[in-house]
N, C-alpha and C positions, 0 to 999 in steps of 0.2 A: 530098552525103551523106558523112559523116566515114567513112576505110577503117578498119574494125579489120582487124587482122590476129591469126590466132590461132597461140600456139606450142604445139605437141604436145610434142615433144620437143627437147632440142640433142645434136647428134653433130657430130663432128668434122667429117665432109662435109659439114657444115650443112642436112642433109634432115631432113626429121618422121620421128617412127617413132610408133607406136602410145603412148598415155598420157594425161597432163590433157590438158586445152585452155583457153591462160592467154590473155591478150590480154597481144601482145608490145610494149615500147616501140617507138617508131619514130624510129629514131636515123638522124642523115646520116652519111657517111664516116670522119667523126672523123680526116680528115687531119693530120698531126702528124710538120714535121720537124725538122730535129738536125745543126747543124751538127758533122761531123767531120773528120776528118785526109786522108782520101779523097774529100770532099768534102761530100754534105747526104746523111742517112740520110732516106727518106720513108717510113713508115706509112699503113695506113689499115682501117675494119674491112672485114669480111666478115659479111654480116648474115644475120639468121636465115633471113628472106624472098627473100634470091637466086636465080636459078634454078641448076641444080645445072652445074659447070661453067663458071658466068661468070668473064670474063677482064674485067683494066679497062686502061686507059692512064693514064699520070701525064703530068701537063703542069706543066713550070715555064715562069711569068713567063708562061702564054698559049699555049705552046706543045711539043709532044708533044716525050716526050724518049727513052720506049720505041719500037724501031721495029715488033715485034709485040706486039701484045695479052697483056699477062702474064698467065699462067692457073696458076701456079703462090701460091706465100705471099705473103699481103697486106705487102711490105717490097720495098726494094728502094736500091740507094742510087747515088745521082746524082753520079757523079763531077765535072760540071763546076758541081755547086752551090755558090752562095753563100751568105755569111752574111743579104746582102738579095734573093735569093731568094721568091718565091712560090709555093706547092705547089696545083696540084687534080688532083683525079681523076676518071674517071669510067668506067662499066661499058663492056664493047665485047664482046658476043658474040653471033656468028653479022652478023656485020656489020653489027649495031645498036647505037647508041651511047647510053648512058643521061644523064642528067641532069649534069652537069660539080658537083663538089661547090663551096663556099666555098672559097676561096684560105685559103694556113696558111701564113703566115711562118717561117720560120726560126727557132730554139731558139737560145742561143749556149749547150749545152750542156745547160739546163733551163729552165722556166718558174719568171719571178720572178713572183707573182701580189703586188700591191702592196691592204692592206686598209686601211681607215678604223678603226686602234685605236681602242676606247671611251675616254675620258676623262673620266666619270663619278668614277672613283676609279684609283688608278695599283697599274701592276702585272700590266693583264688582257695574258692568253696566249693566242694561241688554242689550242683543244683538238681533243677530237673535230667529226670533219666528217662530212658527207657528200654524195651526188650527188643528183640527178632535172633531168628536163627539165622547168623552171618554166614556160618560157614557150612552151613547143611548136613549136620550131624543130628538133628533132632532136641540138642539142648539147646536154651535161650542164650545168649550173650548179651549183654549190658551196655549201652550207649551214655555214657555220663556227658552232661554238659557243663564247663566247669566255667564262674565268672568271677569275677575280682572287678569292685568299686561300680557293681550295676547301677542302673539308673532307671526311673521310671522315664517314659516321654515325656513329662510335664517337665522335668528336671534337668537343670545346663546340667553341664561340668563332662568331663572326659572321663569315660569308663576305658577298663585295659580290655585288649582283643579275646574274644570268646574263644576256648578251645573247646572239642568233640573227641574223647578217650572211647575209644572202643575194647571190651573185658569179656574173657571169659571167666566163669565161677571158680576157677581154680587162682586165681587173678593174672592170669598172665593179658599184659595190653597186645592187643591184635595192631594196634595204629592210631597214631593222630592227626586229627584235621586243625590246621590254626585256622580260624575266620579273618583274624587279619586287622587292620586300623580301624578300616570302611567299614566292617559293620560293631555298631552299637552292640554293650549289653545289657540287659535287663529283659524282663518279664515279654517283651511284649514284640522285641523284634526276630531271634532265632527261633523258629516251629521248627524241629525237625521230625522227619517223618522218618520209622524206620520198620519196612513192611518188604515184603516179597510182591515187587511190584512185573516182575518179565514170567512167574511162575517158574524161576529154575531150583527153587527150593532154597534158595538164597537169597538173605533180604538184605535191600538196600537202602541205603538214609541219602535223605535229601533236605536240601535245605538254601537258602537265600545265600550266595555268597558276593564276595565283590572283587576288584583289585586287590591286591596283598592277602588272600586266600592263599595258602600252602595244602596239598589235599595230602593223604597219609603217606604219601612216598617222598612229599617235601619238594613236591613239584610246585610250582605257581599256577595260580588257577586264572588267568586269563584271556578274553576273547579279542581276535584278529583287529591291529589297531589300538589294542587300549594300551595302557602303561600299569604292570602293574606292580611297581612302585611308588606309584602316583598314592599322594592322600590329600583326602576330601573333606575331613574334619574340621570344621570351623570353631572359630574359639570357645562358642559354647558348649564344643563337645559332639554339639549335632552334624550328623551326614546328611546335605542336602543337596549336593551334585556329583558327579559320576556317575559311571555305569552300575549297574545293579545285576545280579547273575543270579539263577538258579541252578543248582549243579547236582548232580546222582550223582555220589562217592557209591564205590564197590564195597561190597561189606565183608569182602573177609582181610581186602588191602589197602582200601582207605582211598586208595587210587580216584583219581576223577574219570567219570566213566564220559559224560555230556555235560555240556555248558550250555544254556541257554539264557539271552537277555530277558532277565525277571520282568514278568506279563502281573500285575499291572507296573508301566510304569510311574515313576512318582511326580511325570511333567512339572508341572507350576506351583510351587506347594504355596498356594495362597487362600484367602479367607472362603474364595468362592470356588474353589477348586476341591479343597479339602476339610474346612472348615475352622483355621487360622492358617499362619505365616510364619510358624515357632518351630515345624515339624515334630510337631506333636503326635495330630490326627493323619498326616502323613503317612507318617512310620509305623502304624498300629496293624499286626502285622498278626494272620490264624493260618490256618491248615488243616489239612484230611486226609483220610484215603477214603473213596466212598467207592462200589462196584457200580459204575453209572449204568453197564448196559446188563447188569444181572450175574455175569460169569468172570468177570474180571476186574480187580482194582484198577483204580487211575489215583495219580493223586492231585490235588486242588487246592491251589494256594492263594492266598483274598487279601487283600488292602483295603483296610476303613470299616467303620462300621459307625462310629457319632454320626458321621452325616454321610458323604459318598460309600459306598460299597460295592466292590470287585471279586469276581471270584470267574480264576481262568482256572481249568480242569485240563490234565494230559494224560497220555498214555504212554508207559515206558515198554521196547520190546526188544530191554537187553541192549541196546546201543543208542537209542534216540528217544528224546520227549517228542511226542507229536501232540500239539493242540486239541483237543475235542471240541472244544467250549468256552465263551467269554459270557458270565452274567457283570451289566455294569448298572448298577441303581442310575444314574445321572446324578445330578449336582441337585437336586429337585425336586416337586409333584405330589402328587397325592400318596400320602402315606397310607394307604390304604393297597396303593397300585405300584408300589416299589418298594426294593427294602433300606430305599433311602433311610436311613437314622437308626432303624432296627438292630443291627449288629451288637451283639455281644461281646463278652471278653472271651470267647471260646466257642466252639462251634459242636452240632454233635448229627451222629449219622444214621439212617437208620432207612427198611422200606417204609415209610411212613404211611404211602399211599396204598400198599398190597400190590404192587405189579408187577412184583420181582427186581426189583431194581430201586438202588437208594436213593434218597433224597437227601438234603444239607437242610436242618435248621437252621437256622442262622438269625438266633434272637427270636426277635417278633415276628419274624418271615423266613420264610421256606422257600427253595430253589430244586425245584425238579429235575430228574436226571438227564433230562435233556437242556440243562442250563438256563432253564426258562423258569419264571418267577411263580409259586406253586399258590402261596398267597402269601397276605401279609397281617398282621394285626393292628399294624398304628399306636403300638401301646410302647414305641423309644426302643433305647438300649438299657440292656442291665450286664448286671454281673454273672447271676450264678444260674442251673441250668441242670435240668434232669430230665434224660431220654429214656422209656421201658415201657414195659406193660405192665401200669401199675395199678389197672381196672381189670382186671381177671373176667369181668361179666359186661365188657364192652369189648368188641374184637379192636385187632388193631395197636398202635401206640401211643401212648401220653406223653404230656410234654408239659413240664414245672418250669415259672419260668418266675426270677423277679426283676423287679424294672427301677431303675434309677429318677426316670421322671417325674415331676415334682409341680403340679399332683398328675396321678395317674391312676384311671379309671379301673386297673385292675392291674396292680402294682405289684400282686400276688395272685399269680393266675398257674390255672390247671388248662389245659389245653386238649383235642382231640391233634395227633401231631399232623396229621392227614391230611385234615379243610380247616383247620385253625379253629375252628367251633369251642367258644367259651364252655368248659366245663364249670369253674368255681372262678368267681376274683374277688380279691378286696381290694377298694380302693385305699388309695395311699398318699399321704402329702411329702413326706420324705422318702430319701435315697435310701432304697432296699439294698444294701451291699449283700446281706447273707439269705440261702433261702437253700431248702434240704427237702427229699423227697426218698424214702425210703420205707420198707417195708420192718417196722421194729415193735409193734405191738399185733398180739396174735389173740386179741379179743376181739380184733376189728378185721374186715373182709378186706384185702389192697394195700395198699402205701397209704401211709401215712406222709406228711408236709406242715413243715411251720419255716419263718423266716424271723429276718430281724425286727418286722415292722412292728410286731405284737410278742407274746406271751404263749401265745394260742397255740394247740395243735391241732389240727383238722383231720378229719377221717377222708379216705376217697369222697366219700358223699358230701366235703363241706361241713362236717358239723365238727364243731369244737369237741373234743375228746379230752384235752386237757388246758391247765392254766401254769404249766410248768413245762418252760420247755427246754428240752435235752441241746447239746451242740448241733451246729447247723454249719458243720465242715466235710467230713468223708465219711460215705458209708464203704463198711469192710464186713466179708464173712469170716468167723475167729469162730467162736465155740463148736463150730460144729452143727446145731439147728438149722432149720429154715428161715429164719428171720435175721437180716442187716444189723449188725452191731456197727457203731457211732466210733470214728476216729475223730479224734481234736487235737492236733499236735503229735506227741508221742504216748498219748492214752489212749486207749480202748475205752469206751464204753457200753455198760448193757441199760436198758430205757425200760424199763417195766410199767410204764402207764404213770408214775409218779415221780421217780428219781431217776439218774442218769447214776448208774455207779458203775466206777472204774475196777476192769476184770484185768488189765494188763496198762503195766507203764514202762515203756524201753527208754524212758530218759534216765532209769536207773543204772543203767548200763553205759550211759553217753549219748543216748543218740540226742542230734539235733531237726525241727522240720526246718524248712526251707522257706523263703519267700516272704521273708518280714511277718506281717500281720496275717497271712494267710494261713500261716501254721501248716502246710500240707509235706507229707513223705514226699524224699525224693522218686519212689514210683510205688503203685499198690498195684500187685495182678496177681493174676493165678502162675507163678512161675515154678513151681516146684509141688512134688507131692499130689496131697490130692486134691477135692473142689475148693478148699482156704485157701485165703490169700495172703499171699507174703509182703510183708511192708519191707519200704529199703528207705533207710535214712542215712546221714554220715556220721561221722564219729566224732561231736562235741569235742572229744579228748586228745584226737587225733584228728585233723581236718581232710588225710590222705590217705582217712580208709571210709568204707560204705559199713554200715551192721544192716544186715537181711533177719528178716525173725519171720519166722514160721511157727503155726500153730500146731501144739501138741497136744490138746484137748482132745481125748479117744471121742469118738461120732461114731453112731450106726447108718447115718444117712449116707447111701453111694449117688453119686453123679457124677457126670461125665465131666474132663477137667474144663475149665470157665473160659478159656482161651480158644474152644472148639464151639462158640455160642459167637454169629455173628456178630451181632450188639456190640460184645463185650469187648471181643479183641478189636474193634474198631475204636471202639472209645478210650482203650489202651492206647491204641497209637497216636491219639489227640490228644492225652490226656497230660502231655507239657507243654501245649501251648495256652498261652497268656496266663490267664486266674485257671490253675486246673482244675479240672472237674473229674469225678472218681468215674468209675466201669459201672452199667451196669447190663444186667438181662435184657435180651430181645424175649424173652420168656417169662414169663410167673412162674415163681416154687415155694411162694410164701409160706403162712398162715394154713 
C-alpha cells in the first residue's frame, strides 16, 4: 500500500500544528556537498515527517565521520573532505539507525548541470524552470523551459516554438515536449505547472498546448477533428484562431496523458471582449495549484487580468482533468464586485481565509475555493506581489501588493489577504512596476516593504524605517540566519538598515538572470540540502548548461526543509509564470 503522508502544518521544529491537511512530497535527504577551503561543506534536509528531535550521522566514502549523532542544523563541514569525496547520511536516534541516503559527490564550488540545446532554430536560452519529483524517487528533477526570439504580447513579430526539457541532476534528459508553431513565446503565454497532481508520488506538468504540439515520445498532440499540422500564425506572429488544448504530460515520459480543449476559450478577441483586437490582452495567460477542497491539489489555469478575467480549476485522477469550477469577472461592473481589471502579472496562493482550504489572490481580488469571488479592492492591476505572514501579532496572511494605476489610491498597499481590509497604502500617480516585502531587518517586528514609487522603507506598522532603499526583485534565504537576504540579478545581497551589500555574486562564474529587465534566476527553492535556497541560472558562457549554487555558510539554525511549508512549495510551482515572483512562508521565523 502506497504511504501518504499528510502535512498539517510547517514550523521551524518541524512538528504539525493544528490547520489544512495537504499530502506532503516525499523527498530523500537531498545530500549536497561543496568543496571549500576548510575542506567539504555537507548539507542535508530535515523533513516534514521526522520525528521530533532526530539526530543523523554523515558518512564519507562509507564511513562515519561525526563521532556523536548531530542533533543540532542539518550542515556541517568535513574538514578532511575532498574534491573526490562521497557524502551520505542517515538518521540515528535513540540508537536506531534509519535508512543511509544516496551517496552526493562533491561540488567544485556549484553544480554545472550540462542540457541538450534545441537546434531547431539558433539562439534558444533557457528561461524559467522549475522542480517536482518526476519519477518518484524522492529527488527533485528540473523542468527547463527553453525560448528563442520571445516576445512580449504588446510585440508583432514571430517567435520560434517553445520547447519543455525535462533533467535529472546528474543531467541526464528524461524527455522533450516541443509546443509547436501555435503556441507563442514569451513571458506571458506558457505557465507550466509541474506538481503531483493524482497523489501517485509522481509529478506531473501541464500546460496550454495546441496543434503541432509533439509530447515527449514525439507523438502529435491532437484533439478528434483538428489537423495538427494546421498553423494559425498570422503575419504579426500573433495566434488568434484555432483550437487551444490543455494537456497533462506524464513526468517521468513526457508522454501526453489528457487533452482537453483550453477553458477559457479565446472566442472574439475584440475591444469589448478582451480589452483590444491585437491579441495582446487576449493571450495573457497565469496558473496554479491551489488544494481547493483542503486534501488535494487541483490545478487552475486563467486568461486576463487588464480587464476580463477567467479562472477554470480541475482535478486530475491519473487519467482525466475534470472541471471543478469556472470563475468569470464579465466584460464589466462594479470593481468593487468583480475582479474585472484586478489581475496581476502572477497569481499567488494560500488559506487566506483559515477554513482549510485555499484561496487564489488574484491582484486586487480574491477567488475562494469554491470559485466564487472572495472580494475585491478596486485598486487595478499591477505587477509585483507578496503572500506570508508577515505580521507575526496579526493572525492569519498578508498580502503586498503594487498597482500600475495611474493615480491610484493605494498604489502601494499592505493587505489583510482574507477580507481585503487595508492595512497601510500610499497613494500613487505613477506605474509601481517594483514592489518587495520581506523580512530583512531585525530591529523591527515583521517584514519590512518598499517599492519603486519612493525611497522609503516601511516597518509592518507603516512607518518609514528608512530613506535608502535596498533592491526590490528576490528575496532568498543564504547566510544562514532568520532573516530574507535580497537577490537582484546574479547578487545576493545583505540590507543592514542603511546599505544593501553584496555577500555573493555568481555572475563571476557565468551565470546569467533571465527575462530582460526583470533580472530574476531561472528558479530559486529549497532543492537540495538544508532550509537555504539554491538559485539555478544558466551559464552566460555556455548557454547549454544551468549553474545551481548552494549555500555553504555553516548555520546553527535547524529547520525543517522549505519545500514541506505549504505556502512555499505552492508559490514554487507558480513561480514561472508571467513577472515571477519569489517563495515565501505560510509561517513566521523572522527577527
Amino acid at each position: 500500500m502506497k504511504k501518504v503522508i499528510y502535512m498539517m502544518c510547517w514550523l521551524a521544529a518541524g512538528l504539525p500544528a493544528a490547520g489544512q491537511l495537504h499530502v506532503m512530497e516525499r523527498l530523500d535527504r537531498g545530500v549536497v556537498a561543496v568543496k571549500v577551503d576548510s575542506g567539504a561543506f555537507v548539507s542535508w534536509r530535515l523533513l516534514g515527517d521526522d520525528a521530533p528531535g532526530v539526530a543523523f550521522d554523515v558518512y564519507r566514502d562509507g564511513r562515519r565521520v561525526n563521532k556523536r549523532p548531530l542533533e543540532g542544523a542539518t550542515c556541517m563541514v568535513d574538514r578532511d573532505g575532498t574534491a573526490g569525496s562521497v557524502y551520505s547520511v542517515s538518521s540515528a536516534t535513540g540508537g536506531k539507525k534509519g535508512r543511509r541516503s544516496k551517496g552526493a559527490r562533491v561540488w567544485e564550488g556549484y553544480l554545472s548541470l550540462a542540457l541538450d540545446r534545441p537546434t531547431s532554430a539558433p539562439g534558444y536560452l533557457p528561461n524559467d524552470c522549475s522542480a517536482g519529483d518526476l519519477d518518484g524517487d524522492g529527488a527533485y528533477e528540473i523542468v527547463v523551459k527553453w525560448n528563442a526570439r520571445a516576445r512580449d504580447n504588446s510585440q508583432a513579430g514571430v517567435t520560434d516554438p517553445v520547447v519543455l526539457d525535462a533533467y535529472r541532476l546528474d543531467g541526464e534528459r528524461l524527455w522533450r515536449v516541443e509546443l509547436g508553431a501555435n503556441v507563442r513565446a514569451g513571458a506571458h503565454y506558457t505557465q507550466f505547472m509541474v506538481f503531483d497532481l493524482d497523489g501517485d508520488g509522481r509529478a506531473e506538468v501541464v500546460c496550454k498546448t495546441a496543434p503541432g504540439t509533439r509530447d515527449g515520445r514525439g507523438k502529435r498532440v491532437a484533439m478528434e477533428g483538428d489537423d495538427p499540422g494546421a498553423a494559425y500564425r498570422n503575419e504579426a506572429g500573433f495566434v488568434l484562431e484555432g483550437p487551444e488544448y490543455l494537456t497533462v504530460f506524464d513526468g517521468r515520459t513526457g508522454a501526453e496523458v489528457t487533452t482537453v480543449a483550453y477553458e477559457p476559450p479565446r472566442g472574439t478577441t475584440t475591444r469589448e471582449t478582451w480589452g483590444d483586437d491585437r491579441g495582446n490582452r487576449v493571450d495573457r495567460f497565469l496558473a496554479c495549484v491551489a488544494y481547493l477542497d483542503g486534501r488535494r491539489p487541483s490545478v487552475v489555469m486563467c486568461r486576463g487580468y487588464y480587464t476580463r478575467a477567467v479562472l477554470v480549476a480541475y482535478d486530475f485522477d491519473g487519467r482525466q482533468l475534470v472541471k471543478r469550477w469556472v470563475y468569470d469577472s464579465g466584460t464589466g461592473g462594479d470593481a468593487r464586485g468583480t475582479a474585472y481589471g484586478q489581475g496581476n502579472h502572477g497569481v499567488a496562493v494560500g488559506d487566506v481565509d483559515g477554513d482549510g482550504r485555499d484561496e487564489i489572490v488574484y491582484g486586487g481580488a480574491c477567488i475562494d475555493d469554491d470559485g466564487r469571488l472572495l472580494y475585491s479592492t478596486g485598486l487595478g492591476h499591477g505587477d509585483a506581489h507578496h503572500l506570508s505572514d508577515m505580521d507575526p501579532d496579526r493572525p492569519g496572511l498578508e498580502f503586498f501588493c503594487v498597482h500600475e494605476s495611474r493615480p491610484c489610491p493605494a498604489g502601494v498597499e499592505l493587505r489583510d489577504a482574507g477580507t481585503g481590509e487595508l492595512l497601510f497604502g500610499r497613494a500613487t500617480t505613477v506605474d509601481v512596476g517594483r514592489g518587495m516585502a520581506a523580512d530583512v531587518d531585525g530591529r523591527h517586528r515583521g517584514f519590512e516593504f518598499w517599492s519603486s514609487a519612493s525611497d522609503s522603507v516601511y516597518s509592518i506598522r507603516g512607518e518609514v524605517i528608512s530613506t535608502l532603499r535596498p533592491p526590490a526583485n528576490f528575496r532568498v534565504y543564504w547566510d544562514g540566519d532568520a532573516l530574507d537576504e535580497l537577490l537582484d540579478g546574479t547578487r545576493v545581497y545583505k540590507w543592514d538598515g542603511t546599505r544593501a551589500a553584496v555577500i555573493a555574486d555568481f555572475g563571476v562564474f557565468g551565470a546569467r538572470a533571465i527575462n530582460g529587465s526583470k533580472q530574476n534566476p531561472c528558479l530559486s527553492a529549497d532543492l537540495l540540502g538544508d532550509w537555504r535556497e539554491e538559485l539555478v541560472f544558466y551559464d552566460g558562457n555556455d548557454p547549454g548548461r544551468l549553474l545551481i549554487f548552494t549555500s555553504t555558510i555553516p548555520t546553527g539554525r535547524r529547520l525543517t526543509t522549505l519545500m514541506h511549508d505549504h505556502a512555499y512549495r505552492l508559490g514554487v510551482a507558480t513561480q514561472n509564470v508571467a513577472y515571477n515572483q519569489p517563495p515565501h512562508l505560510g509561517v513566521y521565523i523572522g527577527d
